[in-house]
MMTF fields as JSON, N, C-alpha, C and O atoms, coordinates in Angstrom:
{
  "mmtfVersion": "1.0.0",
  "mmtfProducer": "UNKNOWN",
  "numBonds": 267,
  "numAtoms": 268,
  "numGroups": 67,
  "numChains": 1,
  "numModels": 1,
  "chainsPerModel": [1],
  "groupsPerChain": [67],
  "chainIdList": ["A"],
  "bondAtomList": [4, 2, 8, 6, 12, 10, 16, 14, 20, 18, 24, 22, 28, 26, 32, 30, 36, 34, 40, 38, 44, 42, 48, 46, 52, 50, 56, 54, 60, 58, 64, 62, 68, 66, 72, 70, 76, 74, 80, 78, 84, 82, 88, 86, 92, 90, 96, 94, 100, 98, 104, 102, 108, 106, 112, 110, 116, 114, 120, 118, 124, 122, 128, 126, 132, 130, 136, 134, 140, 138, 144, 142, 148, 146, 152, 150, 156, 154, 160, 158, 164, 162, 168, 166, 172, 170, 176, 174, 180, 178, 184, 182, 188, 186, 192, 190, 196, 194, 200, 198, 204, 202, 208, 206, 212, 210, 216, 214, 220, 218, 224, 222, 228, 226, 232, 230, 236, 234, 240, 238, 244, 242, 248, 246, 252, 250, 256, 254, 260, 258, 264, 262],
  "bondOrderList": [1, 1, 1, 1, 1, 1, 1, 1, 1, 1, 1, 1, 1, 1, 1, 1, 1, 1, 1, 1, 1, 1, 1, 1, 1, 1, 1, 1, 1, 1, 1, 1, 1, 1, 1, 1, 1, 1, 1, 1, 1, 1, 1, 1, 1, 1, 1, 1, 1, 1, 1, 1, 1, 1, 1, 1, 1, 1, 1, 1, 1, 1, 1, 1, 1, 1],
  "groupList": [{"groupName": "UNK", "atomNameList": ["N", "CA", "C", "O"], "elementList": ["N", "C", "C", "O"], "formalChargeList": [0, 0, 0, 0], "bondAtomList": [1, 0, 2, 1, 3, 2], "bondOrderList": [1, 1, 2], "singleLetterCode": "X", "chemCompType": "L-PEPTIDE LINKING"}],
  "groupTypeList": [0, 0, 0, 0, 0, 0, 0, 0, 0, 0, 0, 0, 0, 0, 0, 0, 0, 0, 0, 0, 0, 0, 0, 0, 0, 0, 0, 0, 0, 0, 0, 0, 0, 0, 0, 0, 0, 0, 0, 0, 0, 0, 0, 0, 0, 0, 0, 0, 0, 0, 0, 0, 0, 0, 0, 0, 0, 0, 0, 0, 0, 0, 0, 0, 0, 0, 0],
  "groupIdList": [1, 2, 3, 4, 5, 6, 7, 8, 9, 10, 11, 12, 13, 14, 15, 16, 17, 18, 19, 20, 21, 22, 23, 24, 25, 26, 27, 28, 29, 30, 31, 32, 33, 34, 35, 36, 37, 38, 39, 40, 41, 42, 43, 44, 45, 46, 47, 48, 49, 50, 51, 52, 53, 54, 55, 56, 57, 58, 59, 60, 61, 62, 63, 64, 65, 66, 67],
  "secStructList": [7, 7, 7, 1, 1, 7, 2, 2, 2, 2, 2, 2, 6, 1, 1, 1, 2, 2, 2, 2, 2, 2, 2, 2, 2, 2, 2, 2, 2, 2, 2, 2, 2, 2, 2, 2, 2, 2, 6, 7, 1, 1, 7, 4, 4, 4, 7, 7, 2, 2, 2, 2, 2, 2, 2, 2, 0, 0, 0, 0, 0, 7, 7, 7, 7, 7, 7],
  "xCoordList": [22.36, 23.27, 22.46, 21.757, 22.591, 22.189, 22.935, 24.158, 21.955, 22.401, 21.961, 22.57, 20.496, 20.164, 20.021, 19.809, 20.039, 21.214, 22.766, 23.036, 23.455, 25.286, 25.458, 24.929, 26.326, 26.987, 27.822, 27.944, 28.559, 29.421, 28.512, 28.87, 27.758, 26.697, 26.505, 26.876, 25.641, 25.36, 26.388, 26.056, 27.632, 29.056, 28.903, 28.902, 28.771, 28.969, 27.902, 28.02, 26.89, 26.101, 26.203, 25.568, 27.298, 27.646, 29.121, 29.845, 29.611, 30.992, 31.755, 32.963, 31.325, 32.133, 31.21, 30.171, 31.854, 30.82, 30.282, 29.358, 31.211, 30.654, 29.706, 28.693, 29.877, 28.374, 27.355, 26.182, 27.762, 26.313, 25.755, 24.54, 26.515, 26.191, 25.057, 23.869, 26.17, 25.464, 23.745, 22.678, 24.02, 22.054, 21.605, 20.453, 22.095, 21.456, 19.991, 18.792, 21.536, 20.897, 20.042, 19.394, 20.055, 19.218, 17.87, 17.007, 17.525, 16.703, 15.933, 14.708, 16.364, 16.124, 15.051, 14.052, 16.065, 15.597, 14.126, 13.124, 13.902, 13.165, 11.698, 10.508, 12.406, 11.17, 10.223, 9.0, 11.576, 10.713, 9.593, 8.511, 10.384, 9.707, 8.214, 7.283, 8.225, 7.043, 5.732, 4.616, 6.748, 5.7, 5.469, 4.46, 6.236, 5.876, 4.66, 3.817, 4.817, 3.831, 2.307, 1.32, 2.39, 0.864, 0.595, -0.606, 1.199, 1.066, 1.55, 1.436, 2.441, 3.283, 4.67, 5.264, 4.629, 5.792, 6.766, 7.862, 6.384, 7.545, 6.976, 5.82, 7.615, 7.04, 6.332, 6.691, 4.951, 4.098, 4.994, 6.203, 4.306, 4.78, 5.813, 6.101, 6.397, 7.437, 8.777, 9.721, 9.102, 10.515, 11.105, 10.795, 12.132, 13.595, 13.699, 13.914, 13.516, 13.839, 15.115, 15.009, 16.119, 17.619, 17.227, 16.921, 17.017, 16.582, 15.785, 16.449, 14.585, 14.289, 15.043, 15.179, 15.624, 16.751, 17.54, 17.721, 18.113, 18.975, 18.392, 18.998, 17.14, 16.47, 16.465, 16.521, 16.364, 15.964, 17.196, 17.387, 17.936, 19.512, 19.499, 19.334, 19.655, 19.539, 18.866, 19.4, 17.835, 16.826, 17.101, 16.721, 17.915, 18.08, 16.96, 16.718, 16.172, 15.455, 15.785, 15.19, 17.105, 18.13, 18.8, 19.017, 19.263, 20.985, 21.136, 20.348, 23.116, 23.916, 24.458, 25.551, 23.927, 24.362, 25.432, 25.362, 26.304, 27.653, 27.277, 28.247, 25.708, 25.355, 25.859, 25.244],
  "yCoordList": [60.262, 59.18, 57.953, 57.939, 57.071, 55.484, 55.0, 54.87, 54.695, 54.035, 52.847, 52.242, 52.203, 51.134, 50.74, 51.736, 49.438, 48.74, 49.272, 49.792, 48.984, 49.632, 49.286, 48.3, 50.233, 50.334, 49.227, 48.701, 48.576, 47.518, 46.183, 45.254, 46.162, 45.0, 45.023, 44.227, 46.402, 46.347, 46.494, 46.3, 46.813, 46.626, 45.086, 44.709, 44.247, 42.537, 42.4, 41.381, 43.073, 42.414, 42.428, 41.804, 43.437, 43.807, 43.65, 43.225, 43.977, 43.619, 45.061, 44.953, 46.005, 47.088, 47.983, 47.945, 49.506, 50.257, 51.199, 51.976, 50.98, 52.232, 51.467, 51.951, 50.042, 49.226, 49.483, 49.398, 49.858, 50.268, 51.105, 51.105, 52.075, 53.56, 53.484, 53.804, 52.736, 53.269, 52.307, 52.7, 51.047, 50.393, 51.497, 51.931, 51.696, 52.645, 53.865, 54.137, 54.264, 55.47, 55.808, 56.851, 54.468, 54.289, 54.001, 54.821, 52.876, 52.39, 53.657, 53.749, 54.09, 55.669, 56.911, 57.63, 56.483, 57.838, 57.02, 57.563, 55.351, 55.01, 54.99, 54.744, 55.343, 55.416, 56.475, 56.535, 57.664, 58.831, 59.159, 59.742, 58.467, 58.839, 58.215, 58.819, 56.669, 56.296, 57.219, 57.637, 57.229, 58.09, 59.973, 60.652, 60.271, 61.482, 61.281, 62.117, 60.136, 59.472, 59.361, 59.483, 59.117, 58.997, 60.082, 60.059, 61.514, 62.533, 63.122, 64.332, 62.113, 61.983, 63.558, 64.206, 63.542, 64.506, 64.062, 64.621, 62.708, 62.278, 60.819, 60.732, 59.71, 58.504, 57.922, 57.972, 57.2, 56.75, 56.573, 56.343, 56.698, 57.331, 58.024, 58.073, 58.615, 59.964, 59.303, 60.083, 57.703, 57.296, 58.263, 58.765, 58.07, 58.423, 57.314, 56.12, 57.866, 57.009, 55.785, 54.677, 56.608, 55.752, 55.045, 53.992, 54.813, 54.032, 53.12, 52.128, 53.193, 52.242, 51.259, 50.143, 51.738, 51.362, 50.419, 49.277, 51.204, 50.372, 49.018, 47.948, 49.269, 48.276, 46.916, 45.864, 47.197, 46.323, 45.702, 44.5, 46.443, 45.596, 45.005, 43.857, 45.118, 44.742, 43.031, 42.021, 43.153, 42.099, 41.124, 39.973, 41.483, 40.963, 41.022, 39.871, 41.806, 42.423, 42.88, 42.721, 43.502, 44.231, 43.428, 42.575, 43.438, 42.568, 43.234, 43.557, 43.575, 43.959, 43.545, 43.014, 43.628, 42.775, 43.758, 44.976, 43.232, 43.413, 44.52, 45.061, 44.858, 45.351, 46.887, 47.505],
  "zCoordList": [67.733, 68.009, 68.441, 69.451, 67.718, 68.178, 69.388, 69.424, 70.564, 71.649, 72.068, 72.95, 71.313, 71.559, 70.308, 69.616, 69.466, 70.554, 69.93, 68.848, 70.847, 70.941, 69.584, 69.069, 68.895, 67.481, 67.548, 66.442, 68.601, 67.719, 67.589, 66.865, 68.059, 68.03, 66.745, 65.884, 66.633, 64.917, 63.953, 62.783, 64.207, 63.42, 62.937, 61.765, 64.139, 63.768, 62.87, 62.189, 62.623, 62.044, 60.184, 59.334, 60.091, 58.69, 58.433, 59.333, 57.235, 57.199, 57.674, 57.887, 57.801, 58.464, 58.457, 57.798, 59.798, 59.825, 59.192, 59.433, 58.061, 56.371, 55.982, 55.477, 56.161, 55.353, 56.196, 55.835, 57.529, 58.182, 58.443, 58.637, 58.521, 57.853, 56.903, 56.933, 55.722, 54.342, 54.381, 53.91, 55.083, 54.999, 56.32, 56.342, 56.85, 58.058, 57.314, 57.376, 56.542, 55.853, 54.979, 54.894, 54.014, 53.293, 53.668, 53.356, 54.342, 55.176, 56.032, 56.099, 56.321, 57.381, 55.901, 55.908, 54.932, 54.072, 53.795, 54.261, 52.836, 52.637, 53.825, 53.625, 54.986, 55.805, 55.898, 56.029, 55.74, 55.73, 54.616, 54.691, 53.407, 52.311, 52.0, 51.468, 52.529, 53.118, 53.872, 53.564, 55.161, 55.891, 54.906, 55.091, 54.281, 53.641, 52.437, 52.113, 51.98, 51.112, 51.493, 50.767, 52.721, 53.326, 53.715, 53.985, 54.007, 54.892, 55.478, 55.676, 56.033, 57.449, 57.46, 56.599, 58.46, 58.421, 59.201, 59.238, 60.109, 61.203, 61.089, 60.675, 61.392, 62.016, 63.211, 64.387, 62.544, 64.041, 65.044, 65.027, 65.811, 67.173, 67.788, 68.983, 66.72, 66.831, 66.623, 66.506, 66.54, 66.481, 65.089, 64.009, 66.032, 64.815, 63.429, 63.64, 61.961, 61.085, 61.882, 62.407, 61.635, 61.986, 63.294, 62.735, 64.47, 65.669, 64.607, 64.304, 63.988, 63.444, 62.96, 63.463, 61.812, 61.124, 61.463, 61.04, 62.503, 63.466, 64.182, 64.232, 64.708, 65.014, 64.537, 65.173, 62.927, 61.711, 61.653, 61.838, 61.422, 61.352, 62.055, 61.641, 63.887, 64.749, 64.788, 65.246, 64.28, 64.644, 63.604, 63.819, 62.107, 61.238, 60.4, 60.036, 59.926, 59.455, 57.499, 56.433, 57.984, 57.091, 56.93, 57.79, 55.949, 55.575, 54.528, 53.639, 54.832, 53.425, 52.677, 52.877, 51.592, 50.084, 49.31, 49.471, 48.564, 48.04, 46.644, 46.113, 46.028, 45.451, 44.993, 44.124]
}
């Protein structure tokens, strides 16, 4: 469960929370697959894909397109 930062924060930042789900998730898988690419079995320094994720949205990093 994402607690930083609070889900409706990142709600505003998209048009609803299936759209943020769905970049959440994606974003999350593309990380792992990254870090599985180099070796990795988890991400530097042990974060959670999704906390990342979330992060990115967060910071505006991410944005969801109508695609």
């Amino acid at each position: 469960m994402i607690h930083k930062p609070p889900i409706d924060e990142l709600a505003s930042k998209v048009k609803s929370k299936y759209a943020l789900c769905v970049l959440a998730s994606k974003r999350a898988r593309q990380l792992m697959e990254q870090a599985q690419n180099q070796g990795l079995t988890e991400l530097p320094g042990g974060e959670k894909p999704l906390s990342v994720a979330a992060q990115e949205i967060y910071d505006g990093k991410l944005i969801a397109t109508d695609d």
